[in-house]
N, C-alpha and C positions, 0 to 999 in steps of 0.2 A: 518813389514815395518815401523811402526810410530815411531822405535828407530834410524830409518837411516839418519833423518835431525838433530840429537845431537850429532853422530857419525860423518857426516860429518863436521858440525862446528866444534869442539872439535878435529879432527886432520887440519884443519886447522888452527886453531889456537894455534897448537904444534908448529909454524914456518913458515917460506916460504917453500911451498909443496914443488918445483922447487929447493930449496936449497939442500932438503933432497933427491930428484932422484940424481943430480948433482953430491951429495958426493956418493951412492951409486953407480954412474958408473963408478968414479974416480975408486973408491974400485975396482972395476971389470977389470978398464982397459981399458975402453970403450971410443975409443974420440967422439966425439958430437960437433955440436955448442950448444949453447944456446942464445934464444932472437934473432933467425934467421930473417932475412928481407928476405921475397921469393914474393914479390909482389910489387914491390916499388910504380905504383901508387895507390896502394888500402893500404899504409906501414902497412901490417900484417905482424905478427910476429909468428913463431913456436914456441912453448915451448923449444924442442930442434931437431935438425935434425942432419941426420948421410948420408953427403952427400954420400958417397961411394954405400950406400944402396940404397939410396933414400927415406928413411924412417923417416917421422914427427911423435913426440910423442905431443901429449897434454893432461896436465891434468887438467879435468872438475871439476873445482870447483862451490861455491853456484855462483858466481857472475854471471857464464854461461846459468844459471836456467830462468833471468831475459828476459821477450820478445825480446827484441828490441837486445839482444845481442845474443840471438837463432838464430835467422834469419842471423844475422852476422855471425854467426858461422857457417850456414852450405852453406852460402855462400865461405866465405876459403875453407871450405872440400870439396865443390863440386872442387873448383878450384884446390885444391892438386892434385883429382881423374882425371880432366882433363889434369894435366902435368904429369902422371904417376908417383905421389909420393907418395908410401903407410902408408896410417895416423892409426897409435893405440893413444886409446884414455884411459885413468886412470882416477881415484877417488883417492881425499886424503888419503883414507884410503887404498886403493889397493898400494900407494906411499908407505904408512908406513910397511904392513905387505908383503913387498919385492914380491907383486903377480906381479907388473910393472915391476919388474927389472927383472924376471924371464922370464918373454914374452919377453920383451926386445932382453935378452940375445939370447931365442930360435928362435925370428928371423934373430936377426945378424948371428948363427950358422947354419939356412937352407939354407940362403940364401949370402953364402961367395963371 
């Protein structure tokens, strides 16, 4: 476990994580919003959402790690789970080694 906070910096600073799922689902085919507004007085934002599904994706980077932005965060989630919107949630590195886009996928494919 103490190799997993240079693992996490290090793919996120390959890029904007967000950039790298965005081009992978391009790839696949996958429409998406991204930088969703699902809350406008509280203006959160989903990483990306697949309204047909109703399925939010976020990916948890170090920034989320931070107290004050925890508590915010499961703030939204709770609020997703109360508008019946189902939240998968990734690591940078799960972005990079295509484990996200694979879930991704096998959700949009159960659930047509």
């Amino acid at each position: 476990m103490p190799d997993l906070l240079p693992a996490l910096k290090q793919a996120e600073a390959e890029g904007d994580i967000n950039t790298v799922l965005a081009r992978q689902l391009d790839h696949a085919g996958v429409k998406y919003i991204e930088e969703h507004r699902f809350h406008p007085p509280r203006r959160w934002r989903l990483d990306f959402y697949f309204p047909v599904w109703r399925l939010a994706v976020e990916i948890e980077g170090l920034n989320h790690r931070k107290r004050d932005r925890y508590g915010r965060d499961l703030e939204k989630y709770n609020t997703l789970s109360a508008d019946a919107v189902f939240l998968l949630r990734f690591t940078a590195p799960q972005v990079h080694d295509e484990t996200a886009l694979h879930e991704i996928l096998a959700y949009l494919e159960a659930h047509p």
